[in-house]
N, C-alpha and C positions, 0 to 999 in steps of 0.2 A: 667100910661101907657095906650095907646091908644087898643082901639081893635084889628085895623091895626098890629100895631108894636107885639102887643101879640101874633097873629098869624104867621107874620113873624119868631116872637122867637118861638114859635113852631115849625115851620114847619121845622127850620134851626134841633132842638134839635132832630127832629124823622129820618132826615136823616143822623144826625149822628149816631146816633141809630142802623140804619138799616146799614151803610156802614161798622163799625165798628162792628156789627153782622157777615156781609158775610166774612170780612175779618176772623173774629175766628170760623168760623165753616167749610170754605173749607179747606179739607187735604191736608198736605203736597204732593205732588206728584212733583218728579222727573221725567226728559226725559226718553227718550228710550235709547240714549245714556249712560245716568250715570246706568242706570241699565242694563250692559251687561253681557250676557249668561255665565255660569259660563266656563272657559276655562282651561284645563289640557297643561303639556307638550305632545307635540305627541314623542312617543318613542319605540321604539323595544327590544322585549326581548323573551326568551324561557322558555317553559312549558313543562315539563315531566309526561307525562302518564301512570303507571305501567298497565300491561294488562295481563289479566288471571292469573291463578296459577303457580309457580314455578314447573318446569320439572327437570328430574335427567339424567344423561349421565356416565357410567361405564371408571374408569381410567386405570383399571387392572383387574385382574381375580377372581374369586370367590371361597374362601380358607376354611375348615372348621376344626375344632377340636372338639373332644367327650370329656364329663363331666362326667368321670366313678367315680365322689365319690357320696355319698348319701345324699350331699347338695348343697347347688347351691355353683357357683363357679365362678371367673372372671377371663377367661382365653385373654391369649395376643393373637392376630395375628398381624404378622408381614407380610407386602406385598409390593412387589414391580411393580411399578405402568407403564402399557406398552401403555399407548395412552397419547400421547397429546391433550390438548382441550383448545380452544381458544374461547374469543369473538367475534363476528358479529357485521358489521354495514351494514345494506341496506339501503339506499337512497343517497340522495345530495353525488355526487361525490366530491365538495368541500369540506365534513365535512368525518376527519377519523375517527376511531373507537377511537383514543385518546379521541377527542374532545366529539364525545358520550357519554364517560369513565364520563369525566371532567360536561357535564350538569345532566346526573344521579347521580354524586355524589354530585353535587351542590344543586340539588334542591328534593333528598330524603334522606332515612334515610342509602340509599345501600351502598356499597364499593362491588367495579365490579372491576374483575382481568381481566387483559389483556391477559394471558394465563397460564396454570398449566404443565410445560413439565412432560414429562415421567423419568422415570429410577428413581425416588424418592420409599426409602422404607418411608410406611405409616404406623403408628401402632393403633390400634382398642384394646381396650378393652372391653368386653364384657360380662355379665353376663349369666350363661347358666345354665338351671335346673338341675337336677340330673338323670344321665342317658342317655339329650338328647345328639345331638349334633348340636352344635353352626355354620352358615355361616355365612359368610361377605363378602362384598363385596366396596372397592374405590369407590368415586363415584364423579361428579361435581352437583353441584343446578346450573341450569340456572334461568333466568328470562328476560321477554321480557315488552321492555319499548318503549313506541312512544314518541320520540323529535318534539315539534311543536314549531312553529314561530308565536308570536303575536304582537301584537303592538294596545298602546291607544293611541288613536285619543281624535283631539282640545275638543268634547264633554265627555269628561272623560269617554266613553264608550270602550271597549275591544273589538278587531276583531282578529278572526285568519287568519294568513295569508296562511300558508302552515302548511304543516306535511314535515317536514325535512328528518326524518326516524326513520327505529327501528334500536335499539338495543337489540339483545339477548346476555345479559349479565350472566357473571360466578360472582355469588353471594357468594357460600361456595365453595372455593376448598378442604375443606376438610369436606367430609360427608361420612356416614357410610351406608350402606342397611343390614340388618339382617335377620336373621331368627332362630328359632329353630326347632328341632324334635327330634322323634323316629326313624320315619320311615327312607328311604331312602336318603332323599333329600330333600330340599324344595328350593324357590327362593327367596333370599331375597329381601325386599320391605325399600326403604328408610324411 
């Protein structure tokens, strides 16, 4: 083989070499196309907010009995109950207090009455020291919860849209408030 031709077959074998080098060391890379942004359904939906501590509202009157033995004792009241108490809805005049009812219960752990009427006797059991004597008093738990409006958007991110409204919701219709003494009177405290 000539000098000539030997360098020709060189010079053939280093560019394949080298072509077949670039081909296996440049990364795979796909378009901008084939790699599109991750995308979500866009959708709407409601979020319930509980807010502050539960409050108390009196159904009836405040009745008391004395424990004249010389151990403790669990005496009955028996009461019958003179206000009606209902729940609230403020906002969105399209959404009733049903529909309130229905997202609070959906989306926590509450069961919220719709209203508690009156003329119901309620009976209290009570334990009471020796000597003292025992109040009690009907009573309602409210709780207040904010209905909001959101909706994900194409970037899988969360926007709020509105606040719908609150609801002050009747969480216990049957609660007690108590108290004991000596003395005179006291007031009882849920």
């Amino acid at each position: 083989m000539n000098l000539r031709n030997r360098r020709a077959l060189s010079a053939t074998f280093a560019t394949t070499a080298l072509v077949t080098g670039a081909f296996t060391a440049l990364p795979a890379t796909a378009s901008a196309a084939d790699q599109a942004p991750m995308r979500c359904e866009g959708y709407t939906y409601s979020k319930v907010i509980k807010l502050g501590k539960p409050w108390y509202a009196s159904r009836g009157p405040v009745v008391s009995k004395r424990n004249s033995s010389s151990s403790k004792s669990t005496l009955v009241y028996s009461i019958k109950t003179t206000k009606t108490r209902t729940t609230t809805w403020g906002g969105e005049a399209s959404a009733s207090v049903g529909w309130g009812i229905a997202q609070v219960e959906a989306k926590t752990k509450y069961e919220v009455a719709k209203s508690v009427a009156k003329g119901r006797t309620v009976t209290n059991r009570m334990t009471v020291d020796p000597g003292k004597r025992g109040y009690t008093q009907p009573m309602v738990e409210y709780q207040k919860f904010q209905v909001e409006r959101w909706r994900e958007l194409g970037n899988c991110k969360h926007d709020r849209i509105e606040i719908v409204g609150i609801l002050k919701g009747i969480t216990s219709s049957l609660h007690f408030a108590e108290c004991q003494t000596r003395k005179a009177s006291c007031t009882p405290k849920p």
